[in-house]
C-alpha positions as CSV (number, residue, x, y, z in Angstrom):
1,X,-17.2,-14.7,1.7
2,X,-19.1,-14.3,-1.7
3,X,-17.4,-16.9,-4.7
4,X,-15.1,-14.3,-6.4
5,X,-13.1,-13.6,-3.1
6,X,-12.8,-16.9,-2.2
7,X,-11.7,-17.8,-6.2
8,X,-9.7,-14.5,-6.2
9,X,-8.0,-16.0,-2.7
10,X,-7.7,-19.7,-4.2
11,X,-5.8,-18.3,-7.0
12,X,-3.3,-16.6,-5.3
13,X,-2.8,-19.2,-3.0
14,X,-2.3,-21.1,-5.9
15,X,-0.2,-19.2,-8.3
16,X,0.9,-16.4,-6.8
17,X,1.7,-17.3,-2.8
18,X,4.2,-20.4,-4.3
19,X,5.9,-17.8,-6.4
20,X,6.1,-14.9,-4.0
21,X,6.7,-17.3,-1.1
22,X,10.9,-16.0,-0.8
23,X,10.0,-12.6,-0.8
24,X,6.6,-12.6,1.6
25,X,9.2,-14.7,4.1
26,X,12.5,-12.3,3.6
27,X,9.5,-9.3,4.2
28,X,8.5,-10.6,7.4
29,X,11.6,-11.4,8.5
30,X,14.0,-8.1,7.6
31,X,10.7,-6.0,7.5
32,X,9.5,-3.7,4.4
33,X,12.0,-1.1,2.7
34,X,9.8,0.4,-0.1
35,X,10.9,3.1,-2.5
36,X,7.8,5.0,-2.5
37,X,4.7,6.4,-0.9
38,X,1.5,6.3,-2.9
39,X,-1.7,8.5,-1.9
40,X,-4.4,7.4,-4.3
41,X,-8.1,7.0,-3.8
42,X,-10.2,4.8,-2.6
43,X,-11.6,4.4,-6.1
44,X,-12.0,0.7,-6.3
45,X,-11.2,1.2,-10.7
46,X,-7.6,2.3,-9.5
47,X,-4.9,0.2,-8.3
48,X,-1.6,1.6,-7.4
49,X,0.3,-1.9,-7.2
50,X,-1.5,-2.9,-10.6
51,X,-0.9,0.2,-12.4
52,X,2.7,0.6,-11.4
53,X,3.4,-3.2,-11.6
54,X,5.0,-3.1,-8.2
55,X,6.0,-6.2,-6.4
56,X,5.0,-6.7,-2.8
57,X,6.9,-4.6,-0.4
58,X,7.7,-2.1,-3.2
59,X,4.7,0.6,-2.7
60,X,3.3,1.7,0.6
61,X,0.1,2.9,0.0
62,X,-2.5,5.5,1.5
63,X,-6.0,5.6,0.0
64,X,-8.9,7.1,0.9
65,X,-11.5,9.3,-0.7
66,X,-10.9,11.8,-3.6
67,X,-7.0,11.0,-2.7
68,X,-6.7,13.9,0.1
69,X,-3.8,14.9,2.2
70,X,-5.6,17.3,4.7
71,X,-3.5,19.3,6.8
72,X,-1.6,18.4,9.7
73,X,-4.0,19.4,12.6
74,X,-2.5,18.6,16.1
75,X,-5.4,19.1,17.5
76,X,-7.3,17.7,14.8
77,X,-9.5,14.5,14.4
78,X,-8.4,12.9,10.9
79,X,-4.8,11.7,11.4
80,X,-4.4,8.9,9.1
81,X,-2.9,10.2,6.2
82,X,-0.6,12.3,8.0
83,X,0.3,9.9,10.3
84,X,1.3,7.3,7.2
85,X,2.8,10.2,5.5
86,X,5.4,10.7,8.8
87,X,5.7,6.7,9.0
88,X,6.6,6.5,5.6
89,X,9.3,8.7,5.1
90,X,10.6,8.9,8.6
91,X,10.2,5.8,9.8
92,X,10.5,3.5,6.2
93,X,13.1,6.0,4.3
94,X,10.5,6.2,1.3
95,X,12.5,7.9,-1.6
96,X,9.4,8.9,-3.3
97,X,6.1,10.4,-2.6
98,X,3.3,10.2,-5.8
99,X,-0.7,11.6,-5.5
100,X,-2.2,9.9,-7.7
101,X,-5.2,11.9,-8.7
C-alpha cells in the first residue's frame, strides 16, 4: 500500500470510524435505505459523497466512465449499470435518481 492510503486509512480509523461507529453498526445490522441513486463517472476529481456531503448509507453510487447508462440489452454483455439501476430502485426503494455529468 503506498503512504497516502495507508495515512488516508489511519485517519479514518482514527477520526472518522470512532465517530461513524453507531451508524456503520446500525448499517450492517438493519441493512442500507438510501434516498438516492448516483451515476457519476469514474473521474477520480469528482466525488459524489464529497460533493453532496452525504453520510454513509445515504448515496448509492454507480460510476464508471463518461457516466453512461447504456441500454438494457438482454442479451447484452455490459450489465452493471443496469443491473445497479434495477437494485437500487427495486430492491433499495431509492427515491432519487441524479447523473451527474
Amino acid at each position: 500500500m503506498n503512504d497516502e492510503l495507508d495515512a488516508g486509512y489511519r485517519q479514518f480509523r482514527e477520526t472518522v470510524w470512532p465517530a461513524e461507529r453507531p451508524r456503520f453498526r446500525a448499517l450492517a445490522n438493519a441493512g442500507q435505505e438510501p434516498h438516492s441513486l448516483v451515476i457519476a463517472c469514474s473521474d477520480s476529481r469528482v466525488d459524489p459523497a464529497l460533493i453532496f456531503q452525504s453520510r454513509p448509507g445515504e448515496l448509492f453510487v454507480v460510476r464508471n466512465v463518461a457516466n453512461l447508462v447504456p441500454p438494457c440489452e438482454h442479451g447484452g454483455l455490459y450489465h452493471g449499470t443496469s443491473a445497479a439501476i434495477e437494485f437500487a430502485v427495486t430492491g433499495l426503494g431509492v427515491r432519487n435518481i441524479l447523473v451527474m455529468g
